[in-house]
C-alpha positions as a Markdown table, in Angstrom:
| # | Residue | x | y | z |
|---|---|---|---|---|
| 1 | Unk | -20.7 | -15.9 | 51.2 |
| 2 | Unk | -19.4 | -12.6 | 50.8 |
| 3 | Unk | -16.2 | -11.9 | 51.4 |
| 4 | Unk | -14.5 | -8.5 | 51.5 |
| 5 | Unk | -10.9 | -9.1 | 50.8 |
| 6 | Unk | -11.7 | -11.1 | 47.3 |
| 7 | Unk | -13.9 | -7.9 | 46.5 |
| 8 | Unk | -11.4 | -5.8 | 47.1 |
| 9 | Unk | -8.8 | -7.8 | 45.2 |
| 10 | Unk | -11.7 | -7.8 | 42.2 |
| 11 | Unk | -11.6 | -4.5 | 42.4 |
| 12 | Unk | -8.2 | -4.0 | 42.2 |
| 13 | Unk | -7.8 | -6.1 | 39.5 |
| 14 | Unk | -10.4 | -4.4 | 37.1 |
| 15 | Unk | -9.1 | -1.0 | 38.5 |
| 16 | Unk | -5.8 | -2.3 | 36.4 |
| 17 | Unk | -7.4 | -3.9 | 33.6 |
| 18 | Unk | -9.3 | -0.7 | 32.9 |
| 19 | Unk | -5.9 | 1.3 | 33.3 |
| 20 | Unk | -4.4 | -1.2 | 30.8 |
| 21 | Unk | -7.2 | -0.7 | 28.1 |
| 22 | Unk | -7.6 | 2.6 | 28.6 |
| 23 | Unk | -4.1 | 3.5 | 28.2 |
| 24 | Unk | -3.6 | 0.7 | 25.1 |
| 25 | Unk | -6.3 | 3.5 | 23.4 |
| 26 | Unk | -4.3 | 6.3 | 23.6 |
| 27 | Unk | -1.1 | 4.3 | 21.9 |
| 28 | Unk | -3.2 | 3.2 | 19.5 |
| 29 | Unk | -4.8 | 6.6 | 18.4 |
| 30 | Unk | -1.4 | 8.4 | 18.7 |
| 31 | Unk | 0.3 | 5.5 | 16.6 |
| 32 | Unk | -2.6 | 5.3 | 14.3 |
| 33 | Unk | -2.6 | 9.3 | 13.6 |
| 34 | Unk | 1.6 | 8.8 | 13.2 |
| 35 | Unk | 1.5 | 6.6 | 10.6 |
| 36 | Unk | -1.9 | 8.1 | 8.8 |
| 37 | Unk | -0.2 | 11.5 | 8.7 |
| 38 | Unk | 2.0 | 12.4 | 6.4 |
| 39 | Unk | 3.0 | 15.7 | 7.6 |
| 40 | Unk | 6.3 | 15.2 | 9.2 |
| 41 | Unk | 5.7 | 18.5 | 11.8 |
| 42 | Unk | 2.8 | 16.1 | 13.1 |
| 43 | Unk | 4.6 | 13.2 | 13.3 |
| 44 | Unk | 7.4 | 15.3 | 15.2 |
| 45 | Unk | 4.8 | 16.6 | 17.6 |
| 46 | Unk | 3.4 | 13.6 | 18.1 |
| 47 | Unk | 7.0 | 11.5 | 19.4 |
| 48 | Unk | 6.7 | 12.7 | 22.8 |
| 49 | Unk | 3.8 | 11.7 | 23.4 |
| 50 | Unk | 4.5 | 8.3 | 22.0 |
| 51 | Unk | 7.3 | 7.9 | 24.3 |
| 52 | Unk | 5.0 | 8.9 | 27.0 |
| 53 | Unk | 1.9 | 6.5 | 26.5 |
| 54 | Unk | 3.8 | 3.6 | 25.5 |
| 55 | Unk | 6.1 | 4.1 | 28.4 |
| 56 | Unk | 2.4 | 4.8 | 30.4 |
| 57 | Unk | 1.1 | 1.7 | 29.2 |
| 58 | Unk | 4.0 | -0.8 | 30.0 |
| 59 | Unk | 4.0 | 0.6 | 33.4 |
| 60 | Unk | 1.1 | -0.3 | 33.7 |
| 61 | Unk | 1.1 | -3.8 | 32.2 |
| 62 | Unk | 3.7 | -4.4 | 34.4 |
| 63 | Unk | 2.1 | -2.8 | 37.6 |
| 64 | Unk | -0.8 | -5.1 | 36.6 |
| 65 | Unk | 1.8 | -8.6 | 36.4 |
| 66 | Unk | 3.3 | -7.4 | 40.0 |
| 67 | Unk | 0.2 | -6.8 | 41.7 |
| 68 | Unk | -1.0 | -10.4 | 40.3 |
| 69 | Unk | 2.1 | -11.7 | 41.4 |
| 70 | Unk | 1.6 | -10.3 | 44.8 |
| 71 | Unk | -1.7 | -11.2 | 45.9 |
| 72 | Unk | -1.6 | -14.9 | 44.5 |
| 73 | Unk | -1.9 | -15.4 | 48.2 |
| 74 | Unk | -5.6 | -14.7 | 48.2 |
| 75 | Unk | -6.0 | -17.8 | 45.7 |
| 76 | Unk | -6.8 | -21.0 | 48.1 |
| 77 | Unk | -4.5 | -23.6 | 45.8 |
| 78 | Unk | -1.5 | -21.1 | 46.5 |
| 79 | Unk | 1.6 | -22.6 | 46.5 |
| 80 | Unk | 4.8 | -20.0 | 47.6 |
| 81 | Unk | 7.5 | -19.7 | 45.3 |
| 82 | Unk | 10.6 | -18.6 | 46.2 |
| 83 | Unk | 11.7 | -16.3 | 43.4 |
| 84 | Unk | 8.1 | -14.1 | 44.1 |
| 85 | Unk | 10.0 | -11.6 | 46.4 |
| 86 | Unk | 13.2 | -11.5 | 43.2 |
| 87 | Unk | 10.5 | -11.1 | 40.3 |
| 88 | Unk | 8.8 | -7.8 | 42.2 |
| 89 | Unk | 11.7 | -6.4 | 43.4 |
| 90 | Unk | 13.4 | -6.9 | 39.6 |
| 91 | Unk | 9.6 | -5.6 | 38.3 |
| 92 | Unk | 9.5 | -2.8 | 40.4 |
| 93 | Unk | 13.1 | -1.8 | 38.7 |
| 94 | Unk | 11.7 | -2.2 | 35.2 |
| 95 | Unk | 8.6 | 0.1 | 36.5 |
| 96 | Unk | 10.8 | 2.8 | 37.4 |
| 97 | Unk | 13.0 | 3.1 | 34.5 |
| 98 | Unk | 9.5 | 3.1 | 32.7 |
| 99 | Unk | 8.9 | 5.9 | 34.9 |
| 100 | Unk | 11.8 | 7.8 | 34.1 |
| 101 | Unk | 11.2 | 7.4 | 30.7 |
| 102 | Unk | 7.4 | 9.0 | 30.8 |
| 103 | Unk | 9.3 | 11.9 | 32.7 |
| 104 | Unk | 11.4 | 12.2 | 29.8 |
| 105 | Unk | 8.7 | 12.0 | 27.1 |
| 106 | Unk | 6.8 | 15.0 | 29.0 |
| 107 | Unk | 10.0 | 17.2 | 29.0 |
| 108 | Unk | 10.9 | 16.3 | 25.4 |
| 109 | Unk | 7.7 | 18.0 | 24.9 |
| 110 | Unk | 7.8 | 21.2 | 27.7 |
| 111 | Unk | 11.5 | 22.2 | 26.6 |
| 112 | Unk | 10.7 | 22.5 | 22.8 |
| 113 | Unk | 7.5 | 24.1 | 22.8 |
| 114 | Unk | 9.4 | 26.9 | 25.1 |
| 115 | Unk | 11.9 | 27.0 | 22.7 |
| 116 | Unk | 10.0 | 27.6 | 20.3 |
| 117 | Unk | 8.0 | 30.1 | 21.8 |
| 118 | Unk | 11.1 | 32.1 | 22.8 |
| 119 | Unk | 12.0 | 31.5 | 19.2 |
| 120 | Unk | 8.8 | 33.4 | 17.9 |
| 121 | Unk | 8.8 | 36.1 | 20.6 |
| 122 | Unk | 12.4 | 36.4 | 19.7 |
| 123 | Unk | 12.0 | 36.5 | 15.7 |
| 124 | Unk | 8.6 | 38.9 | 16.5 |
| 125 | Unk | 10.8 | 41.2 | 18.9 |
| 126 | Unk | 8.5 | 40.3 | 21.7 |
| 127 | Unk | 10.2 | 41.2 | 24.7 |
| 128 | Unk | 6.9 | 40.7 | 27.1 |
| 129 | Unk | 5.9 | 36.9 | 25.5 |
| 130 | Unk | 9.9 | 36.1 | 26.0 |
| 131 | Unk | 9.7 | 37.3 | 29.7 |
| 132 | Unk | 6.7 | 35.5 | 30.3 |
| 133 | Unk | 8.0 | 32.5 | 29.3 |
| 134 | Unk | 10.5 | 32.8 | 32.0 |
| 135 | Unk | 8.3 | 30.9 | 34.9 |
| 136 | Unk | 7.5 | 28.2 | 32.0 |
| 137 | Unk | 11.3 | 27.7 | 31.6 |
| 138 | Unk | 11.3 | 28.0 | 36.1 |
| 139 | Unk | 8.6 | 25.5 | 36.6 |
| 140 | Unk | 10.4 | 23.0 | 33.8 |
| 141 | Unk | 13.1 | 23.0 | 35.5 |
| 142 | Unk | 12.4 | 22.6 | 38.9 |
| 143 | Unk | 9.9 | 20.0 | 37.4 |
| 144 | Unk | 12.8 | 17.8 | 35.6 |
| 145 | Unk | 15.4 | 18.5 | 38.8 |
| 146 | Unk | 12.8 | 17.2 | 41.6 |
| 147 | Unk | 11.3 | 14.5 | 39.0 |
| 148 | Unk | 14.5 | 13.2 | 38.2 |
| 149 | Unk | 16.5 | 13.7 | 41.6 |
| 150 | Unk | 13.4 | 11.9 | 43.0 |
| 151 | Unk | 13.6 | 8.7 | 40.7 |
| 152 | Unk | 17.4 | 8.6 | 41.7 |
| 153 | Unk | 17.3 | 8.5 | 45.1 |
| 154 | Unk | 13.9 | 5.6 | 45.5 |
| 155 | Unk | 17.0 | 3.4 | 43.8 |
C-alpha cells in the first residue's frame, strides 16, 4: 500500500544522496586538477575553491547523518535513544562551523581577485576600472558582514 510519508522520506533521502555525490564530484575534479597541475598560480586559484567544496560536501554528509538520525522514527523497529536530541543539536554545531568555513572559502576568493583587479587598474593608471570596482569591494563587504554576523547570532 502506498504510503505518502515513506515516499516522502525516499525522497528526501535520495534528494541527499544526490547532493552528496554530486558535490564528492566537484572535490574530486578540483583536487584532481590541484595535484595534475603543476603551475603553482593554478593551484593558488584553485585553494578557495577547495575550502569551499570540501567544506560543501561535509555539510552535506553531515546534513545527510542528521536527517537519518531524525526520521529513524519512520522505521517500524524504532527504538528511542536518548542521546538523538545531543547528537543533532552537537551535528547541527559541526554544520554550521562547516558553514562558516564555505563563507570563508568564497571570500578568500572575492577579496583577492578585487585586489588584484585594483592592482592592474592601478599599475595600468585606470582610474574608471579602479572606481568600478568600488560596488565589488561594497557588495563584498556587506556580503561577509551580514554572512558572518548571521552565523553568529543562530549560535
Amino acid at each position: 500500500m502506498f504510503n505518502p510519508q515513506k515516499f516522502e522520506l525516499i525522497k528526501e533521502i535520495l534528494t541527499n544522496v544526490f547532493a552528496l555525490i554530486r558535490s564528492a564530484l566537484y572535490v574530486g575534479v578540483l583536487v584532481t586538477i590541484f595535484f595534475l597541475t603543476n603551475n603553482s598560480t593554478t593551484r593558488i586559484i584553485l585553494i578557495p575553491f577547495l575550502i569551499c567544496f570540501i567544506a560543501f560536501f561535509i555539510k552535506e554528509f553531515i546534513s545527510f547523518k542528521s536527517f537519518m538520525i531524525s526520521h529513524k522514527k519512520m522505521n517500524e523497529d524504532y527504538i528511542p535513544i536518548e542521546d538523538e536530541a545531543k547528537k543533532i543539536n552537537s551535528l547541527n554545531k559541526v554544520t554550521s562551523f562547516f558553514s562558516k568555513l564555505y563563507n570563508l572559502g568564497f571570500f578568500l576568493f572575492w577579496f583577492p581577485f578585487l585586489i588584484f583587479a585594483d592592482y592592474i587598474a592601478i599599475k595600468n593608471n585606470r582610474k574608471d576600472l579602479l572606481i568600478g570596482t568600488l560596488i565589488f569591494w561594497i557588495v563584498g563587504i556587506v556580503l561577509a558582514v551580514s554572512t558572518f554576523k548571521k552565523t553568529n547570532r543562530t549560535e
